[in-house]
C-alpha positions as protocol buffer text, in pm:
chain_id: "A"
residue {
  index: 1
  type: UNK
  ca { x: 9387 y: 5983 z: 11955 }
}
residue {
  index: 2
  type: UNK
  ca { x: 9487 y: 6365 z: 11907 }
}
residue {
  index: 3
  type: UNK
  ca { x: 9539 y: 6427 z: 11518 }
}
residue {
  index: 4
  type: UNK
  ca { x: 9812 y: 6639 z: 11611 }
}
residue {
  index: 5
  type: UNK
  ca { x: 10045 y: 6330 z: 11844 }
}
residue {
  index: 6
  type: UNK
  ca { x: 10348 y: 6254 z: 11663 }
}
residue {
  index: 7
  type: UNK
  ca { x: 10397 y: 5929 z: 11460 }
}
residue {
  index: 8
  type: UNK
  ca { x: 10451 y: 5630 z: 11673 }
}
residue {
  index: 9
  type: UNK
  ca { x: 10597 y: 5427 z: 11450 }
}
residue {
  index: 10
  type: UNK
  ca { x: 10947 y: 5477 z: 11306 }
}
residue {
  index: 11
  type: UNK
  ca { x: 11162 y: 5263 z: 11135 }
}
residue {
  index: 12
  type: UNK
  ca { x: 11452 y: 5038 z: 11269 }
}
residue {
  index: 13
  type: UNK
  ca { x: 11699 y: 5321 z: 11233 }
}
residue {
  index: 14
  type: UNK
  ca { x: 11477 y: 5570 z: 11419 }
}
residue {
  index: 15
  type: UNK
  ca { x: 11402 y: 5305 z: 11673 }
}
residue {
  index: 16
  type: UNK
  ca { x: 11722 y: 5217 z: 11754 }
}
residue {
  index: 17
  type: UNK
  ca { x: 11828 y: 5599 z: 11779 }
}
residue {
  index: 18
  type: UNK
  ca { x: 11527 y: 5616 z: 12010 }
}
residue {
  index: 19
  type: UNK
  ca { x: 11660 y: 5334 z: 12272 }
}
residue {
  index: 20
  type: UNK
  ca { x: 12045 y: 5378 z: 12234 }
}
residue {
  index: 21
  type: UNK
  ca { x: 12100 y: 5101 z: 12017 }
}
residue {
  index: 22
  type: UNK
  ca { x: 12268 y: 5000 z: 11731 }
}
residue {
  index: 23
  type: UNK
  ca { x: 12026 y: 4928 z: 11407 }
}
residue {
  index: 24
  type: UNK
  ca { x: 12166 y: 4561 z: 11368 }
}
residue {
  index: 25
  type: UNK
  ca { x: 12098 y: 4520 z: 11685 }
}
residue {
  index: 26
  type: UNK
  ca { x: 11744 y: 4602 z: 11703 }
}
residue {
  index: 27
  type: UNK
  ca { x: 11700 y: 4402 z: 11394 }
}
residue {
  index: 28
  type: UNK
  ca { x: 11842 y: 4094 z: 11548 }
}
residue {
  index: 29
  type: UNK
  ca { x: 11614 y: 4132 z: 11862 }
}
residue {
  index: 30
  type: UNK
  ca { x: 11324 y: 4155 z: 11666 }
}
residue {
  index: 31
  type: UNK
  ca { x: 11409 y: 3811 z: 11526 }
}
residue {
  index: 32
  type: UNK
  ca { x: 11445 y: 3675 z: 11864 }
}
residue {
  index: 33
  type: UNK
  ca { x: 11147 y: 3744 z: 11948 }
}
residue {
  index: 34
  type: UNK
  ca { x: 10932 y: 3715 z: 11682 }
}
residue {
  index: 35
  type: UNK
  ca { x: 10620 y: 3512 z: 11607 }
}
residue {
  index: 36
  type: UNK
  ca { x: 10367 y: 3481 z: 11383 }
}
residue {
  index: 37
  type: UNK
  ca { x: 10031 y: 3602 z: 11428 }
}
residue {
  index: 38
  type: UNK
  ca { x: 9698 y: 3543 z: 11150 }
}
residue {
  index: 39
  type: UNK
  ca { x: 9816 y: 3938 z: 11036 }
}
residue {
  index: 40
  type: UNK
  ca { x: 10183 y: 3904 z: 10994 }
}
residue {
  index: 41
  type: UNK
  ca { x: 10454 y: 3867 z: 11200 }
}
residue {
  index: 42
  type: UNK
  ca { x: 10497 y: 4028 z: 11542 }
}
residue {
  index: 43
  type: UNK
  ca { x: 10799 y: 4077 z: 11784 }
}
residue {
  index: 44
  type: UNK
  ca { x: 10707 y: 4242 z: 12162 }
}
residue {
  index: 45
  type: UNK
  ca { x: 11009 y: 4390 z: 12299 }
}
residue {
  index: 46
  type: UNK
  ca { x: 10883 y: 4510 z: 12612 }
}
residue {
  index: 47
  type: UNK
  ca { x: 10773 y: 4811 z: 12784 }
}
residue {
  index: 48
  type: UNK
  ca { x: 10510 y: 4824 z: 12509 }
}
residue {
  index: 49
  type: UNK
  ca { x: 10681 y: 4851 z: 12277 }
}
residue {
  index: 50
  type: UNK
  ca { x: 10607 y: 4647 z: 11927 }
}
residue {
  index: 51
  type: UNK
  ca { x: 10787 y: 4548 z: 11572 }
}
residue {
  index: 52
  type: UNK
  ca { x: 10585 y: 4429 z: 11273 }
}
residue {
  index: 53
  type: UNK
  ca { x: 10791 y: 4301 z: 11013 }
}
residue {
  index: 54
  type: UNK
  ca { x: 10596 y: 4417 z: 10657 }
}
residue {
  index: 55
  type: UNK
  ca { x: 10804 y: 4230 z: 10366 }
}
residue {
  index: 56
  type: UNK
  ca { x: 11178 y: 4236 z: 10428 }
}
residue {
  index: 57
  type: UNK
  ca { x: 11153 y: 4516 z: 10733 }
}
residue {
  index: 58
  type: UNK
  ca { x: 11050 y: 4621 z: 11022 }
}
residue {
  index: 59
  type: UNK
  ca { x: 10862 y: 4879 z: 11177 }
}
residue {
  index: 60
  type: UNK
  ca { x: 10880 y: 4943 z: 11531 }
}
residue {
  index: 61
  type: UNK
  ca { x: 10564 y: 5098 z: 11752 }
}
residue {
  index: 62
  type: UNK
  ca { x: 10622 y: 5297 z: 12049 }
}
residue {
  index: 63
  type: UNK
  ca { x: 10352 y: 5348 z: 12312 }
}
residue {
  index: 64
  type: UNK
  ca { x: 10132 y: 5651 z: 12298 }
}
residue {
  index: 65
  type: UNK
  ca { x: 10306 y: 5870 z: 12622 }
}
């Protein structure tokens, strides 16, 4: 991965900027479809994109373009 790419991960408020949505939103669709994994808890929410939840929030990852 280039040292210079931009972060990929952003927080629910970024995220949801990032796909039109509204922050409450996002949160509640990373419930949906979340599940637990041996590292933590996961949500996929398509198109490659991923959440982690780390303590009470999440984080969401965006594919590398």
């Amino acid at each position: 991965m280039n040292a210079l790419a931009p972060t990929l991960i952003d927080t629910i408020d970024a995220a949801a900027a990032k796909l039109g949505l509204h922050a409450e939103a996002l949160r509640a669709r990373c419930r949906r479809a979340a599940r637990r994994t041996a590292t933590g808890i996961v949500a996929d929410l398509g198109g490659g994109i991923t959440a982690f939840k780390f303590g009470k929030s999440w984080r969401v990852r965006f594919p590398a373009i």
